[in-house]
C-alpha positions in Angstrom: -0.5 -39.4 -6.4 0.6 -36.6 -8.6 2.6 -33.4 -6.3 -0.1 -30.4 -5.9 0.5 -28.1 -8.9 1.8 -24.4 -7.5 2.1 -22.0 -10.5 4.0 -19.0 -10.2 3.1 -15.9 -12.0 6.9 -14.9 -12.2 8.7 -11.7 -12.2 13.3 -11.3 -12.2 14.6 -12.5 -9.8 12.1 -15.6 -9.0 11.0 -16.6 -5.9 13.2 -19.2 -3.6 10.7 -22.0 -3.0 13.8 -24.5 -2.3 11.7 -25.9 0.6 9.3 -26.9 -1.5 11.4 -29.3 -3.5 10.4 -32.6 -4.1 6.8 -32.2 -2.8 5.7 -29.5 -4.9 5.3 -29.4 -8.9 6.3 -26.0 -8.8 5.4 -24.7 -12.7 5.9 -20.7 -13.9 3.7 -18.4 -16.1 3.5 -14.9 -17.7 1.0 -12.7 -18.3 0.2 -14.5 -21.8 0.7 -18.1 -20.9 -1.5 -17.6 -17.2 -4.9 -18.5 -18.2 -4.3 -21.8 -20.4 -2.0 -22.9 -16.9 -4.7 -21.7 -14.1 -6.8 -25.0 -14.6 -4.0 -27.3 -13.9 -3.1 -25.1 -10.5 -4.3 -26.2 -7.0 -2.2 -23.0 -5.9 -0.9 -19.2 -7.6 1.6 -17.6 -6.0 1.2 -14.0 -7.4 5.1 -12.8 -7.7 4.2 -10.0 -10.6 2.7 -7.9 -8.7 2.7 -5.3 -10.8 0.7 -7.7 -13.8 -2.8 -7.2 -14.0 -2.9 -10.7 -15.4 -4.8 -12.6 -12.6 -8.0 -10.3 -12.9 -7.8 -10.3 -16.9 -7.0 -14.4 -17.0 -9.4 -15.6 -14.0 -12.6 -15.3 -15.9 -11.6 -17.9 -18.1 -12.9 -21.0 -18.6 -12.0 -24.4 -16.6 -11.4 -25.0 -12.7 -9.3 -22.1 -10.7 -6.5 -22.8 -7.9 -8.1 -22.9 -4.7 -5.9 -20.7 -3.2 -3.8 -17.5 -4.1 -1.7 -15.4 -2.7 0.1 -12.3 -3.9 3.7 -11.1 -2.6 1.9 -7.4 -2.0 0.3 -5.5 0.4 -2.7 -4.3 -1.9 -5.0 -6.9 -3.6 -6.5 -4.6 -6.3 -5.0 -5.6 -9.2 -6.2 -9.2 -8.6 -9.7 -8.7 -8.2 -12.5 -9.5 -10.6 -16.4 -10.0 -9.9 -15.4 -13.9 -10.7 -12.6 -13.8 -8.4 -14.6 -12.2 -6.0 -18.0 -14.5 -6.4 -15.1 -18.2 -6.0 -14.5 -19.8 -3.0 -10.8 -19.6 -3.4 -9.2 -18.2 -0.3 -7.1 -15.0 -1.4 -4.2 -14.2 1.0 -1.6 -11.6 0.6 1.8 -10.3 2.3 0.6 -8.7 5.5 3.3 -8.5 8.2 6.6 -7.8 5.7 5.7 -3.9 4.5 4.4 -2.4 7.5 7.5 -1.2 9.2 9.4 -0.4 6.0 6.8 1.9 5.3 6.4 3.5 8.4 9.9 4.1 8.4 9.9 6.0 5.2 7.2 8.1 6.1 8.8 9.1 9.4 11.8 9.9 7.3 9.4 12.1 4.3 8.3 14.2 8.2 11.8 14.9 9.4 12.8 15.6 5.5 10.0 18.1 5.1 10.1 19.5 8.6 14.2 20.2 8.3 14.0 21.2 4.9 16.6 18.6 3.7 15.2 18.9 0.0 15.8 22.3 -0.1 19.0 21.4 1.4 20.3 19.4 -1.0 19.4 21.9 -3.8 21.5 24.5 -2.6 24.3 22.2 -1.7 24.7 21.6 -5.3 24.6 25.8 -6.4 27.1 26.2 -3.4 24.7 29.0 -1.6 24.9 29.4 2.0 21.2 29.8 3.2 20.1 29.9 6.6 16.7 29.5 7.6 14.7 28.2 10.5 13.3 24.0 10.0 10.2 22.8 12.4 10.0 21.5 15.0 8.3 18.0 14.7 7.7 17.3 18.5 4.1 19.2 19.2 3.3 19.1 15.4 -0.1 16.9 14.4 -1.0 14.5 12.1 -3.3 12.3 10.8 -2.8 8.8 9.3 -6.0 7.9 6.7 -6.2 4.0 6.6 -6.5 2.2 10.4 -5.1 -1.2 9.1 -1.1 -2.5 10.4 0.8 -0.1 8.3 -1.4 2.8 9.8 -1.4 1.7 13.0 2.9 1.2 12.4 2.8 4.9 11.1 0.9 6.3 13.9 3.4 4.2 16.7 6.5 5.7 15.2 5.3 9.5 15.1 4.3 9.1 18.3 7.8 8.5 18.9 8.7 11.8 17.7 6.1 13.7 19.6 3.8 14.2 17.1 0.1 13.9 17.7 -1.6 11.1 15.9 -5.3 11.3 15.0 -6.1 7.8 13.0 -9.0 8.1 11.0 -11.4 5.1 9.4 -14.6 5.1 8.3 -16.1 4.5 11.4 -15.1 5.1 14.6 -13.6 2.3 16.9 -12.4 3.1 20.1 -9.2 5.3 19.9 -9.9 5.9 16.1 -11.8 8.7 14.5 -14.5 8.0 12.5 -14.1 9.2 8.6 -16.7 11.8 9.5 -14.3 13.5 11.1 -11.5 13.9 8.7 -12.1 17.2 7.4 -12.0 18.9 10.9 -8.8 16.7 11.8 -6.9 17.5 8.4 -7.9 21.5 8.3 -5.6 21.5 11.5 -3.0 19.0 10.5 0.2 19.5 9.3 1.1 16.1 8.4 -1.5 14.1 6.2 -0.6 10.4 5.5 -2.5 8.5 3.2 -1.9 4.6 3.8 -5.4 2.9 3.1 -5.9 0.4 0.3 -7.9 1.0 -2.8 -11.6 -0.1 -2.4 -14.4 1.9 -4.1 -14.8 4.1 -0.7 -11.1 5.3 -1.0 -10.4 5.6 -4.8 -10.5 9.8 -5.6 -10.9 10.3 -2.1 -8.3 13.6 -1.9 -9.2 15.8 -4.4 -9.8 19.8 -5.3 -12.3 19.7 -2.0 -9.9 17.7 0.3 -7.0 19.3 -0.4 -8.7 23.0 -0.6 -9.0 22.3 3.7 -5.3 22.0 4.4 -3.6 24.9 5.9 -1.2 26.3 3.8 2.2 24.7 6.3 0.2 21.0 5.9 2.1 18.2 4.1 0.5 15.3 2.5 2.0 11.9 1.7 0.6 9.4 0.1 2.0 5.5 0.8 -1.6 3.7 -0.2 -2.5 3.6 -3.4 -2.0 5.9 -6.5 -6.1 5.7 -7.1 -6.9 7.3 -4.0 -5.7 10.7 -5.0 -6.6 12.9 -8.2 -3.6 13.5 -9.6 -4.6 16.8 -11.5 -6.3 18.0 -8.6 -3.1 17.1 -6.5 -0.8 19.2 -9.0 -3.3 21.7 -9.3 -3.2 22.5 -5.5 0.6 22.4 -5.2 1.1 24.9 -8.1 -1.3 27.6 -6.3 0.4 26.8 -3.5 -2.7 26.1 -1.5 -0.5 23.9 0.9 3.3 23.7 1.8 4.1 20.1 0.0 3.5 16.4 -0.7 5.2 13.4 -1.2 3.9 10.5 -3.8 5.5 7.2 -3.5 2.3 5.2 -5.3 0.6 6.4 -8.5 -2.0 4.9 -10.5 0.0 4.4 -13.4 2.9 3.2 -12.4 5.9 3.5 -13.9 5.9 7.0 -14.4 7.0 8.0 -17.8 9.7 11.0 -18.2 6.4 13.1 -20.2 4.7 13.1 -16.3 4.1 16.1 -15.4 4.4 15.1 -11.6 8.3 15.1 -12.1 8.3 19.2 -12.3 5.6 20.4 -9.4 6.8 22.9 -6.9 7.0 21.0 -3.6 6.7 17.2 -4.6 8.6 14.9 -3.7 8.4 11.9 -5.9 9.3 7.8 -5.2 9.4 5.0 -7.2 7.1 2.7 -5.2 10.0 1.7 -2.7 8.7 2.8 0.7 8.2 -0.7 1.5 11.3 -2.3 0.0 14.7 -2.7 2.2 17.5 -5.3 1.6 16.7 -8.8 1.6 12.7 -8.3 0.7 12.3 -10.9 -1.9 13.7 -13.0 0.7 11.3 -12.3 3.6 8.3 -12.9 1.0 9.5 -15.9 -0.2 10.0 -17.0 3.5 6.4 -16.1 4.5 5.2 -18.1 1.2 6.7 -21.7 2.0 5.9 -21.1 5.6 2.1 -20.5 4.4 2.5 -23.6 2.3 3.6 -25.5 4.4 1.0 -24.2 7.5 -2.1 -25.4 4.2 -0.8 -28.7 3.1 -0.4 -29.5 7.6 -4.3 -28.6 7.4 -4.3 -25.5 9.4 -5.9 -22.2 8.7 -4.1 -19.6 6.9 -3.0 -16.2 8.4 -3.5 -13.0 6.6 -7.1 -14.0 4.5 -8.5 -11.3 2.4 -11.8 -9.9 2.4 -12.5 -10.3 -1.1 -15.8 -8.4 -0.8 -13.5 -5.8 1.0 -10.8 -6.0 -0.6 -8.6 -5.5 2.4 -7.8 -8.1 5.7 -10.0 -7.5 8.6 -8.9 -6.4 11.2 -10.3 -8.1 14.7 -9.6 -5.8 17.1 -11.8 -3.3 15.0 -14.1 -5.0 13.9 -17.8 -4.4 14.8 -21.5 -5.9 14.1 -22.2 -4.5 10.7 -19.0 -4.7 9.9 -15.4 -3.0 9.0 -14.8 0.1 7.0 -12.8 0.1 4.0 -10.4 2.0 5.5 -9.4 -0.8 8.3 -6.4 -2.3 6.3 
């Protein structure tokens, strides 16, 4: 019998499968070879995540791999209505980003709230100029998305004193229902964005949203690009309607030099690394073979998308009529 076909949409540097050796016809594609190799595959491994070649290749014709999983916390740019409608089993990289991010946006709070930015800039003009930072212990915040990286947000702020209002659609126990949000952001001055794009969330902060933030509130965006309007974003932060924001996900991504997000007053702008420490590539490469190797033993796989959601359920939240799309 013939090894099981994994194909590898592939990105520099490649993924270690060395495990896999010998058991595994491990085979690699681009974004122009994918759909004339998805009808050989029993299994994608999605290592591009940046390619939108999944959802533009899967509605092709011949069989599709059973299973896929993507080396990324978001599934959006693998979702198609035939994607959706297949009984493939869609998995993706919970458990590797959560922390990272969390991390980083604990560092954007202490940044902002001890003015290191502005810092920095006078450092370089050699100006002495004292001024007072805040205090982050007593300061509030709320954290939009109720899934693991969320819920890792809200843990380490509450480390640092800060109160944590974490918001989803609907309520669930110790979480605020999306209802509430405008009341909880009017008297926040931290806003954390870290829910994954479903149609619920896509434009969600715009000219309204951001028009409720008092004028000291922050916001910082570690979801997805989509959820935010951009010109209503830049908008906001040139009339000064609030104190700051930090972007480290766009919708276009990468941004070009002509962007005019690179020159707002008060933004602070990433390149998509919040989730990305040494030795990354590694850890998803790890959690791959181990995922293989959990399938081919017969055993049910971890971390299954939603596809309808587009997001892992959470059980601990979840509820007869089902999860909100802000649970992940």
């Amino acid at each position: 019998m013939p090894d099981p076909v994994l194909l590898v949409l592939d990105a520099e540097p490649s993924p270690r499968l060395g495990r896999l050796t010998g058991r595994v016809d491990v085979r690699y594609a681009d974004a122009a070879s994918l759909a004339e190799r998805l009808p050989a595959a029993d299994a994608l491994l999605v290592w591009d995540v940046a390619s939108d070649a999944v959802r533009e290749a899967w509605p092709g014709p011949g069989p599709r791999p059973r299973w896929v999983h993507t080396a990324s916390a978001g599934v959006d740019r693998l979702l198609c209505p035939e994607l959706v409608a297949s009984d493939t089993v869609l998995t993706h990289a919970r458990g590797i980003f959560e922390r990272p991010v969390a991390e980083y946006v604990t560092g954007l709070v202490l940044a902002f709230a001890k003015d290191l930015p502005a810092t920095l800039a006078r450092q370089r003009e050699r100006r002495w100029h004292h001024r007072d930072g805040q205090q982050v212990a007593g300061s509030r915040a709320v954290v939009v998305g109720a899934g693991p990286v969320g819920r890792e947000i809200t843990r380490l702020l509450h480390g640092l004193g800060v109160t944590v209002a974490l918001v989803a659609r609907t309520a669930r126990r110790t979480i605020h229902g999306v209802a509430d949000l405008d009341r909880l952001a009017a008297r926040a001055d931290w806003v954390i964005a870290a829910a994954p794009l479903t149609e619920s969330t896509r434009g969600m902060f715009d000219r309204r949203f951001f028009g409720l933030l008092q004028p000291s509130a922050r916001f910082v965006n570690v979801g997805c690009g989509a959820s935010v309007v951009q010109a209503d974003l830049v908008d906001a932060l040139n009339r000064r309607w609030f104190a700051g924001a930090a972007l480290d996900v766009f919708e276009d991504e990468p941004l070009g030099p002509e962007s005019p997000l690179w020159d707002v007053p008060g933004l602070l702008v990433s390149p998509h690394l919040s989730g990305d420490t040494v030795g990354w590539r590694d850890r998803l490469s790890e959690q791959f073979v181990a995922l293989y190797e959990r399938r081919s033993r017969g055993e049910p796989l971890p971390n299954v998308v939603d596809k309808e959601r587009g997001y892992v359920p959470s059980a601990d939240l979840d509820a007869p009529g089902g999860l909100d799309a802000l649970n992940a």
